[in-house]
C-alpha atoms as an extended CHARMM CRD file, in Angstrom:
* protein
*
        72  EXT
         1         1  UNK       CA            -60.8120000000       63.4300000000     -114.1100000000  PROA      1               0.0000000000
         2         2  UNK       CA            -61.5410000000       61.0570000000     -117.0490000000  PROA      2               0.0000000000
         3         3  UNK       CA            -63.6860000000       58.7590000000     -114.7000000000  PROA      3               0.0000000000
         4         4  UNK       CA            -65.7080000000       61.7800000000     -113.9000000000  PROA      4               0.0000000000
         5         5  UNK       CA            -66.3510000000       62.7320000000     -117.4940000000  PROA      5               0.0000000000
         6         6  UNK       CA            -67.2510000000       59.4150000000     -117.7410000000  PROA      6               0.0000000000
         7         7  UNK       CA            -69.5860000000       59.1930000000     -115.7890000000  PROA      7               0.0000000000
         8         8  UNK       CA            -71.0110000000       62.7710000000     -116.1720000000  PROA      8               0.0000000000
         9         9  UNK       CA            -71.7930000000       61.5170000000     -119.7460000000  PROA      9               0.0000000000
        10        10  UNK       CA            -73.3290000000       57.9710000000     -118.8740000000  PROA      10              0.0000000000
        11        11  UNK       CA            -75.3320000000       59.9480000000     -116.6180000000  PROA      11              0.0000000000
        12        12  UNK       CA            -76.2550000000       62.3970000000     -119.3730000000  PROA      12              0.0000000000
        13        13  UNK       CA            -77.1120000000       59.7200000000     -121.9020000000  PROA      13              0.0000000000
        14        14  UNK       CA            -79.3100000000       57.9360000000     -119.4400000000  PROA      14              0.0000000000
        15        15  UNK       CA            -81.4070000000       61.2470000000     -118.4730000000  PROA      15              0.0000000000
        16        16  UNK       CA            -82.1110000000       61.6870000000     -122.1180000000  PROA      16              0.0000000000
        17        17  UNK       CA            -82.4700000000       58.2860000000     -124.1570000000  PROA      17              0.0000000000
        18        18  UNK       CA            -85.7290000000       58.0640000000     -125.9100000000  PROA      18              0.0000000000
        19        19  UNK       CA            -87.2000000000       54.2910000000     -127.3890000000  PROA      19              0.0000000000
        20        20  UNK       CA            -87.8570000000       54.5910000000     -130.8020000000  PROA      20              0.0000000000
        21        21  UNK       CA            -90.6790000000       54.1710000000     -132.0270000000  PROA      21              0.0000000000
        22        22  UNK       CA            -92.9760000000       51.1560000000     -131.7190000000  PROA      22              0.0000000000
        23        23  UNK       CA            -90.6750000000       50.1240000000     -128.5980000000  PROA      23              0.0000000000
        24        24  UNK       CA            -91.5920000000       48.6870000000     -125.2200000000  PROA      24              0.0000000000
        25        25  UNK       CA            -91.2140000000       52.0080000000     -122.8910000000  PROA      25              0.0000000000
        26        26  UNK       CA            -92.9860000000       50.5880000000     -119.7490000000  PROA      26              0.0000000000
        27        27  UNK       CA            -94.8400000000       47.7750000000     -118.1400000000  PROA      27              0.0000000000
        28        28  UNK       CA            -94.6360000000       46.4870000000     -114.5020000000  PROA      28              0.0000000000
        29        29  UNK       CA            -90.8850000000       45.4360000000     -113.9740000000  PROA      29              0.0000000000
        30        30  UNK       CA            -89.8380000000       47.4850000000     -116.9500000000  PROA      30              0.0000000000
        31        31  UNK       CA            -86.3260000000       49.0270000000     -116.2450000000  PROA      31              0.0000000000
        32        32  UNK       CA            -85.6720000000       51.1410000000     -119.3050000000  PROA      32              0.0000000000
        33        33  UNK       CA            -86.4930000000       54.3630000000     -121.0310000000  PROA      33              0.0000000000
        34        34  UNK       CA            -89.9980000000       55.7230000000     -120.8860000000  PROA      34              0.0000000000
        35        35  UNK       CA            -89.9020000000       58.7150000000     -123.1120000000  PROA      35              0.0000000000
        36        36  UNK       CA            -90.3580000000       58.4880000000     -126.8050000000  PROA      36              0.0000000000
        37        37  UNK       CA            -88.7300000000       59.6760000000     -129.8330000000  PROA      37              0.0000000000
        38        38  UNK       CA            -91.2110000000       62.8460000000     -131.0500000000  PROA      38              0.0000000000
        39        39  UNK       CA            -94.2740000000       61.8620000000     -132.9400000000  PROA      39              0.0000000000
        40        40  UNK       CA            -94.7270000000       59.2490000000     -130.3990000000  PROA      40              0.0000000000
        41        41  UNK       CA            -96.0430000000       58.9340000000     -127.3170000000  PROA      41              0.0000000000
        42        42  UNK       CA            -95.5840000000       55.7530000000     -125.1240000000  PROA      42              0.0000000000
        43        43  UNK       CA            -98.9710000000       54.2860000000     -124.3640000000  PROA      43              0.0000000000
        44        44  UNK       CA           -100.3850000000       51.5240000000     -121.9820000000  PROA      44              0.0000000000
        45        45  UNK       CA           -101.6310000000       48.2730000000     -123.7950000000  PROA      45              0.0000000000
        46        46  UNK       CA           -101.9110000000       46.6970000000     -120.5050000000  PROA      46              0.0000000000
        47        47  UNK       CA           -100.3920000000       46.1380000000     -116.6550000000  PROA      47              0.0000000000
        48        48  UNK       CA            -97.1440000000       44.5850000000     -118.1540000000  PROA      48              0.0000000000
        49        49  UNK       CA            -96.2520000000       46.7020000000     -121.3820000000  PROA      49              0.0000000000
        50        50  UNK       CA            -96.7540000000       50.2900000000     -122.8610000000  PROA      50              0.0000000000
        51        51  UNK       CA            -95.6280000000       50.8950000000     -125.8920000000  PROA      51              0.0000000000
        52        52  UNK       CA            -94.3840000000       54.2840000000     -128.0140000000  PROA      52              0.0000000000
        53        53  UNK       CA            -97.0800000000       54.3360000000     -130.5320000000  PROA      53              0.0000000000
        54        54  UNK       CA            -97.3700000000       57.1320000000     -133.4250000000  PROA      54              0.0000000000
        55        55  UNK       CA            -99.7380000000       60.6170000000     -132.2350000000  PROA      55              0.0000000000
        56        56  UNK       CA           -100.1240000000       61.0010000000     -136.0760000000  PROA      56              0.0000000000
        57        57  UNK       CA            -99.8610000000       59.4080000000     -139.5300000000  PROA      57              0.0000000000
        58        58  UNK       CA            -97.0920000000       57.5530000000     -140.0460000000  PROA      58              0.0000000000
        59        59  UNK       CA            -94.7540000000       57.0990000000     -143.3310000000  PROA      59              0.0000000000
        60        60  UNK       CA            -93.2100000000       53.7660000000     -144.0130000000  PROA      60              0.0000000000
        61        61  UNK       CA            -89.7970000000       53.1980000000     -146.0290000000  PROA      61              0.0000000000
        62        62  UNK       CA            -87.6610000000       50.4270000000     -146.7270000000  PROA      62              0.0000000000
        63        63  UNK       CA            -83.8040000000       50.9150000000     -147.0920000000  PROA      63              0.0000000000
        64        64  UNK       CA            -81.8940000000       47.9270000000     -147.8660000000  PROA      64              0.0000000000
        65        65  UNK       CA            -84.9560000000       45.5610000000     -146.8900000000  PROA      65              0.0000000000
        66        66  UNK       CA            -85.1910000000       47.2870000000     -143.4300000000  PROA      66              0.0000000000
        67        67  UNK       CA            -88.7130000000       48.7140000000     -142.8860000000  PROA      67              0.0000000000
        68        68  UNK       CA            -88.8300000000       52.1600000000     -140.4760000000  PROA      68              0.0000000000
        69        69  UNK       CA            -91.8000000000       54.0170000000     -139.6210000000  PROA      69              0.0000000000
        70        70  UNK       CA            -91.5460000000       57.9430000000     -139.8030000000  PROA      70              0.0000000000
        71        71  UNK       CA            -94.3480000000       60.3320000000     -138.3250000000  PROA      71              0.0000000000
        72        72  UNK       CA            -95.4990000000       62.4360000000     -140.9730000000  PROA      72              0.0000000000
């Protein structure tokens, strides 16, 4: 039973992880996630890589000398 819900939830995690954004989220031989967290929306740069790129304006902050971006 525990094995199950062990898998059952690795299985659940992988049908819904989302890159964050400004990640690599496809390319030829790319094996991970392709969706994007919302405000972003993963876009081709070329054959190799796509990346999850902002559909808006974007806020930057800094929190203990870590930069994030935040759609607005």
């Amino acid at each position: 039973m525990l094995l199950s819900l062990v898998a059952f939830t690795a299985l659940l995690s992988a049908a819904f992880a989302q890159n964050v954004g400004y990640s690599q989220c496809g390319g030829i031989d790319y094996e991970g996630p392709t969706a994007c967290q919302d405000g972003f929306a993963c876009t081709a740069i070329n054959p190799w890589y796509s990346q999850c790129l902002s559909t808006g304006p974007v806020t930057a902050t800094t929190t203990s000398g870590i930069a994030t971006a935040t759609p607005e």
